[in-house]
C-alpha positions as CSV (number, residue, x, y, z in Angstrom):
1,X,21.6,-30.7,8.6
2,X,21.0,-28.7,5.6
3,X,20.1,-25.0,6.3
4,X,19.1,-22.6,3.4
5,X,21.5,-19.2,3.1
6,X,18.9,-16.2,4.0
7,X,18.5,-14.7,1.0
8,X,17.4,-17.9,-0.9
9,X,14.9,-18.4,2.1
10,X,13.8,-15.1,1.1
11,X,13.7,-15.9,-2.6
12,X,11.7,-19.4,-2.3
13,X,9.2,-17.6,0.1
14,X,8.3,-14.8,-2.0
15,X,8.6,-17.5,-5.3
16,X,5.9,-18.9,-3.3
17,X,3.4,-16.3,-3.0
18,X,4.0,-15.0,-6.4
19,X,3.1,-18.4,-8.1
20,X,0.4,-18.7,-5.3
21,X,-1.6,-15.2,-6.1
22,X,-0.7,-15.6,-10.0
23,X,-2.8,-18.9,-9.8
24,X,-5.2,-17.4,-7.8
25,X,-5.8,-14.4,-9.9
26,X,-6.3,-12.0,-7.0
27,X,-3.3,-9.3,-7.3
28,X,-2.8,-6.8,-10.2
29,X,-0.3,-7.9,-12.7
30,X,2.4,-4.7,-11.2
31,X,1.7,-6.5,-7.8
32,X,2.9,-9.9,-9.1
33,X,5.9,-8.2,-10.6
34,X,7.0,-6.1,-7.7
35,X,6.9,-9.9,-6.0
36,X,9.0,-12.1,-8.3
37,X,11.4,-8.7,-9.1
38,X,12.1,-8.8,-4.9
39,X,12.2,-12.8,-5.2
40,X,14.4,-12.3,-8.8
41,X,16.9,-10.0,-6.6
42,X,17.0,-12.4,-3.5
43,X,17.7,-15.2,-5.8
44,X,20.9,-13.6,-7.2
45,X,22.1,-12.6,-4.2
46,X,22.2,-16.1,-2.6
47,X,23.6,-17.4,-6.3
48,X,26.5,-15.1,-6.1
49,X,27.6,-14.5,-2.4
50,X,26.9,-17.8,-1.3
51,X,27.2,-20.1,-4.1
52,X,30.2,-18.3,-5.9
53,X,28.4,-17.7,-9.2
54,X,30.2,-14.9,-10.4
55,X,29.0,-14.8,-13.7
56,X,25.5,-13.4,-12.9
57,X,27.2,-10.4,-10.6
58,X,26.6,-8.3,-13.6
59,X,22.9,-9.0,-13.4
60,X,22.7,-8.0,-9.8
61,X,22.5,-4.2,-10.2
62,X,20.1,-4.2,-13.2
63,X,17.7,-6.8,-11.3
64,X,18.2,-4.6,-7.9
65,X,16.7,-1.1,-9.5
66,X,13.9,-3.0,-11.2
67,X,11.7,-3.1,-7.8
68,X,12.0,0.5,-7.1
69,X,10.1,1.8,-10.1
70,X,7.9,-0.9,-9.8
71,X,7.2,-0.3,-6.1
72,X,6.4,3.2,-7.5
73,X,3.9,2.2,-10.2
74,X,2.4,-0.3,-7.8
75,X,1.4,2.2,-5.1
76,X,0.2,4.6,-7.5
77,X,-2.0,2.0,-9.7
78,X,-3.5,0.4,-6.0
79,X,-4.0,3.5,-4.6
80,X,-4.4,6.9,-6.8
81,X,-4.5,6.5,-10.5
82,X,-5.1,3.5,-13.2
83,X,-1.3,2.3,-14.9
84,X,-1.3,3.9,-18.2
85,X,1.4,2.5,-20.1
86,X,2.0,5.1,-22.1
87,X,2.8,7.6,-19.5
88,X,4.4,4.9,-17.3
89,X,6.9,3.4,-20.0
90,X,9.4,5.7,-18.8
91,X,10.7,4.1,-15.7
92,X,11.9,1.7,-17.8
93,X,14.7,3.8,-18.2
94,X,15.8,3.0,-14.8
95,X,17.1,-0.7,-15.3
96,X,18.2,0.2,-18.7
97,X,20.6,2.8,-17.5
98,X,21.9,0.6,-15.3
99,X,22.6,-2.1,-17.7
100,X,24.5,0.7,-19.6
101,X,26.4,2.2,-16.3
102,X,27.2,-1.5,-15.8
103,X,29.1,-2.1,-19.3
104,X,30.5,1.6,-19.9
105,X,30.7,3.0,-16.3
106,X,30.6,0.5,-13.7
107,X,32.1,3.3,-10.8
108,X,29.1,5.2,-11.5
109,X,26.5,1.7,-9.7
110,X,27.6,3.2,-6.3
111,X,26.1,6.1,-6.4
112,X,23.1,4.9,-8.7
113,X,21.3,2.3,-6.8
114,X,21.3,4.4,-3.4
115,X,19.9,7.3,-5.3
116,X,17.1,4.9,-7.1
117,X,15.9,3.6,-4.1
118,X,16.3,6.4,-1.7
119,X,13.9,8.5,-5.0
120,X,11.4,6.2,-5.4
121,X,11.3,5.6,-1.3
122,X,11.3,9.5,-1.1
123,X,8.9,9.8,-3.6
124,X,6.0,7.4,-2.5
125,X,6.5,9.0,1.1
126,X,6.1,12.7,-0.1
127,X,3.3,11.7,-2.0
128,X,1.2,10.3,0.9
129,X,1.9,13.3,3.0
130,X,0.9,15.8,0.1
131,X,-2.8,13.5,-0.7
132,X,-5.5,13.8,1.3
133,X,-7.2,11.2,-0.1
134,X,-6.0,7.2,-1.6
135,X,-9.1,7.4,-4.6
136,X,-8.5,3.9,-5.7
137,X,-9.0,2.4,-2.2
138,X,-11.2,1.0,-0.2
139,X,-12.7,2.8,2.2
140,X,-13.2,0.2,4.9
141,X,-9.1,-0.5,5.2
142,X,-9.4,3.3,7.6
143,X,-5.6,4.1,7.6
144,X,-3.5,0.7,7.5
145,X,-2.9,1.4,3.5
146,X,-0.8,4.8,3.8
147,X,0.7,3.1,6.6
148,X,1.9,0.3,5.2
149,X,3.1,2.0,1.8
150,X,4.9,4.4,4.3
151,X,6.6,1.3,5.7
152,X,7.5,0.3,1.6
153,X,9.1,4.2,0.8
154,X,11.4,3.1,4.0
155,X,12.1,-0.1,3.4
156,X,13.3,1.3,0.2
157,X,15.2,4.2,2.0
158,X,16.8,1.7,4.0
159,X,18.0,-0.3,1.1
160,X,19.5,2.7,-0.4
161,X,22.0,2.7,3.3
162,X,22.4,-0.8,3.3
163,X,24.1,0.0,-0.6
164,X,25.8,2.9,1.3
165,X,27.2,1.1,4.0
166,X,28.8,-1.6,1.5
167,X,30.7,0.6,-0.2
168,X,31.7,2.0,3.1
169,X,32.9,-0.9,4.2
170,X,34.7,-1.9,1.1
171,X,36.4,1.4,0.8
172,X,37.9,0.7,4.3
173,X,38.9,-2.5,3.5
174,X,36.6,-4.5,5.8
175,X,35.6,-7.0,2.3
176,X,34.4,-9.7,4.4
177,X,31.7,-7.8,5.7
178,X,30.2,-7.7,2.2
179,X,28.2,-10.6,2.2
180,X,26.6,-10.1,5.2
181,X,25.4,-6.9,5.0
182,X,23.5,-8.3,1.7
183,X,22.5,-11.2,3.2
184,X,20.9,-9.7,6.4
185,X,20.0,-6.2,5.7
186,X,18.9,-6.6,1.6
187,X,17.4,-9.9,2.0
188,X,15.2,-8.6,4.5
189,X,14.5,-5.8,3.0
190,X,13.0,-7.2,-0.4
191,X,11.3,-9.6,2.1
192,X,9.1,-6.6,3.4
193,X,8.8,-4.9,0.6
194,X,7.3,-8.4,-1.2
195,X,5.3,-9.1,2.3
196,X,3.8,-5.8,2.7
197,X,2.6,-5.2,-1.2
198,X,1.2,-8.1,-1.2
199,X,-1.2,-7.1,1.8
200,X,-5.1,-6.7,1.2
201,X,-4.7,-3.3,2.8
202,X,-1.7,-2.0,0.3
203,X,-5.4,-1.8,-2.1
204,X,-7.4,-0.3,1.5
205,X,-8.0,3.4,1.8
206,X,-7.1,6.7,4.0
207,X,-8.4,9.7,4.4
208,X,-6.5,12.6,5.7
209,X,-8.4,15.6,7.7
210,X,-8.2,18.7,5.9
211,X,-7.4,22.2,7.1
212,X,-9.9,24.0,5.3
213,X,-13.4,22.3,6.7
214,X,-13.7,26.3,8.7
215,X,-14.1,28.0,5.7
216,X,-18.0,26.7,5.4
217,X,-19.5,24.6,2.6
218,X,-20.6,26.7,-0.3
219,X,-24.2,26.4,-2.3
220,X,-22.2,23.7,-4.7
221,X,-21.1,21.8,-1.6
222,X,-24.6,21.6,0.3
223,X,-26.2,20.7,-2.8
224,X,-23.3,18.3,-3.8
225,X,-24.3,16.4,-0.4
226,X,-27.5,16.7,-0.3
227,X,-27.3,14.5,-3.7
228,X,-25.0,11.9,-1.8
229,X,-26.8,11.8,1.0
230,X,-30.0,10.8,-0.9
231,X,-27.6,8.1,-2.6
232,X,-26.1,6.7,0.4
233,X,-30.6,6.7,1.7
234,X,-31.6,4.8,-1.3
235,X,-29.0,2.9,-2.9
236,X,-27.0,2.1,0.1
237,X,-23.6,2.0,-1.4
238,X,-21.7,1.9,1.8
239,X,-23.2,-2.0,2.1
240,X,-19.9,-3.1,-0.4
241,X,-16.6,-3.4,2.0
242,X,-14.7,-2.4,-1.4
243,X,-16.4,1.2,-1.9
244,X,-13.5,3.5,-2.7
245,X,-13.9,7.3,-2.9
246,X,-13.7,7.0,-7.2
247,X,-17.2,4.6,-7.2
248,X,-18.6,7.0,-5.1
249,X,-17.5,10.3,-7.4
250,X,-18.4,8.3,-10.6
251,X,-22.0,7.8,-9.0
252,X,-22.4,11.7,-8.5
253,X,-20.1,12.3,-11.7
254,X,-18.2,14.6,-9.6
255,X,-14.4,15.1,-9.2
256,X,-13.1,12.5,-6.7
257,X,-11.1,15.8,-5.1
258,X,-14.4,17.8,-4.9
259,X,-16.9,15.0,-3.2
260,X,-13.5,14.6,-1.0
261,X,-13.6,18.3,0.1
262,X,-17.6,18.5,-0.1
263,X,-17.8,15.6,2.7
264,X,-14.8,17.3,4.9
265,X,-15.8,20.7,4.6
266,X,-20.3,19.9,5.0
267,X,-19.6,17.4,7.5
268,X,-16.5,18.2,9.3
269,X,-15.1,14.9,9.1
270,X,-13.6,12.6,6.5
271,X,-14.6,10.3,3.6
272,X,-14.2,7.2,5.2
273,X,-16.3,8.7,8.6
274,X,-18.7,9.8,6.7
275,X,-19.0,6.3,5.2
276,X,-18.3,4.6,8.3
277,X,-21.5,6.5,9.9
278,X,-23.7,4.9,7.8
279,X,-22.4,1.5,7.9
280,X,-22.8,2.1,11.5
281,X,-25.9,3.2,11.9
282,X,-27.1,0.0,9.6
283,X,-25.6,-2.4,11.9
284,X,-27.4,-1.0,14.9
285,X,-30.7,-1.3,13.6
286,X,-29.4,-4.9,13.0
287,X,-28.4,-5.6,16.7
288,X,-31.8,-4.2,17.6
289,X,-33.3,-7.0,15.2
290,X,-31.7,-9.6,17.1
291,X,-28.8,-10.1,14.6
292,X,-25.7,-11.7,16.3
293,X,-22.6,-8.7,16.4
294,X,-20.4,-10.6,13.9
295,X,-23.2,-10.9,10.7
296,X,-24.4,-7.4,11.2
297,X,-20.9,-6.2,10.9
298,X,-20.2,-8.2,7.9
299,X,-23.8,-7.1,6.5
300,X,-23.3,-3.7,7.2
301,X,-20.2,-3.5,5.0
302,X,-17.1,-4.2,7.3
303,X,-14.5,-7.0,6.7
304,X,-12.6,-6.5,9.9
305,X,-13.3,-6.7,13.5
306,X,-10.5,-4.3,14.8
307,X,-12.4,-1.4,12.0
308,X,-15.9,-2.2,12.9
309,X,-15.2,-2.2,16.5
310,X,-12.7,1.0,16.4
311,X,-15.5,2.8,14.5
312,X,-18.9,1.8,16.3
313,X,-17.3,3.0,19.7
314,X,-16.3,6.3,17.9
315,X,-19.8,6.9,16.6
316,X,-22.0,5.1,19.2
317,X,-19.4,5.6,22.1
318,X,-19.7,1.7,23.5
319,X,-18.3,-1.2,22.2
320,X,-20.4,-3.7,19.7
321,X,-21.0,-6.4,22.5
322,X,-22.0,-3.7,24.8
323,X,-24.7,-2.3,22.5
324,X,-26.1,-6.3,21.1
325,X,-26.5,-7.1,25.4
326,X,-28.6,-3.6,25.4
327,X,-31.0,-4.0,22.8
328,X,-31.6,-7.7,23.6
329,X,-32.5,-6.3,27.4
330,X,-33.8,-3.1,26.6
């Protein structure tokens, strides 16, 4: 019986979905090559620890720090600024170095990839705690996207002590242990990483509740909403499931960062809410027109049944169902 090592499981899998969504056109181009970097990586490993190709061991450390950055520059292009090149270049530094550590300072690649991954797992973690806002997101994803970009910066982490526990191990002489470790703990790893990115919600939206909603809105605020209030009336916006908080700021031609603190501080409640409240709202008066529960979430802007139903009992206080049987009664 032929069985497949792990990490070229791993490898063929995420091959898979990269070829799949390349063909299908639906993921950014930095979401494709965070894929077939974590498939590249997975690939070597099985070549070289279970096939005995030695000569590509070189390749393995340049390969391994190219995900990071790109892990980096994916979460920031899906959910808070546009890829610009220009500024971006620079983490292609990262692998380059590397490729020079591996011919003129090899020693040094033990404490390099740890610090590499643990960074740019450090980094996309401090950055979601210090935003309140995702701007390039949807708004209809509620909280799964910082959630699952979370779970990337720790995968990452985690990679970083997997490299940390291999040279552990070979410093105390347990060499056969080597193989494993990669095999289990890295292979799995790049498996996440490539799973998780390549979720709808890693593109989904979150909203974080501000501290400084008691201060009171000011003139500029009132009349800020007052503005999107009469937009969300007449143009009904809130109808797309892929409204992000950056649509709705270019509508007003506001700052994303002032609508954002506008909304919490005038309403007392997030972006996403106050979205939500509307969508809600529209998808009563369809239940009261007889519409079935499932087409009046779908027309009122949702794309999930677990969001629709989590927000209709937060603004109606009953479930969907509940409400549907009532106005068919009533």
């Amino acid at each position: 019986m032929l069985t497949l090592p792990v990490p070229l499981f791993v490898a063929l899998i995420l091959g898979f979905l990269a070829i799949r969504h390349a063909v299908l056109g639906d993921r950014s181009i930095l979401f494709l090559m965070l894929l077939t970097a974590c498939a590249l990586q997975a690939l070597l490993i099985s070549l070289t620890q279970h096939y005995g190709i030695s000569q590509l061991v070189l390749l393995q450390p340049i390969t391994a720090v190219i995900a990071p950055p790109l892990a980096w520059l994916t979460f920031q292009s899906a959910a808070l600024r546009r890829f610009d090149l220009r500024r971006d270049a620079i983490h292609a530094l990262i692998p380059a170095f590397t490729a020079f550590c591996v011919v003129f300072a090899p020693v040094t690649l033990d404490v390099l990839l740890p610090v590499v991954f643990a960074g740019y797992g450090t980094a996309i973690l401090l950055r979601l705690r210090k935003e309140g806002t995702l701007p390039l997101a949807r708004l209809e994803a509620g909280p799964l996207p910082a959630r699952i970009w979370k779970a990337i910066g720790i995968l990452l982490i985690l990679s970083a002590l997997s490299d940390i526990l291999i040279a552990v191990t070979m410093g105390l002489g347990f060499v056969h242990l080597r193989p494993l470790i990669i095999s289990v703990f890295t292979s799995f790893t790049l498996l996440g990483v490539g799973l998780l990115s390549l979720s709808r919600d890693a593109e989904g939206d979150t909203e974080a509740e501000e501290d400084n909603a008691e201060l009171g809105p000011s003139e500029e605020d009132t009349a800020l909403i007052a503005r999107l209030d009469a937009l969300m009336e007449t143009d009904q916006p809130f109808l797309d499931p892929d409204l992000t908080l950056v649509r709705l700021a270019h509508r007003l031609h506001v700052p994303i960062k002032q609508l954002s603190a506008a909304i919490n501080i005038a309403k007392g409640e997030n972006v996403s809410r106050y979205v939500n409240g509307f969508r809600i709202r529209n998808a009563c008066a369809l239940l009261n027109a007889g519409q079935n529960v499932t087409q009046a979430m779908l027309d009122s802007g949702f794309n999930t049944k677990s969001n629709f139903n989590r927000e209709f009992a937060r603004v109606m206080g009953q479930s969907p169902s509940v409400y549907a049987r009532a106005a068919i009664t009533g």
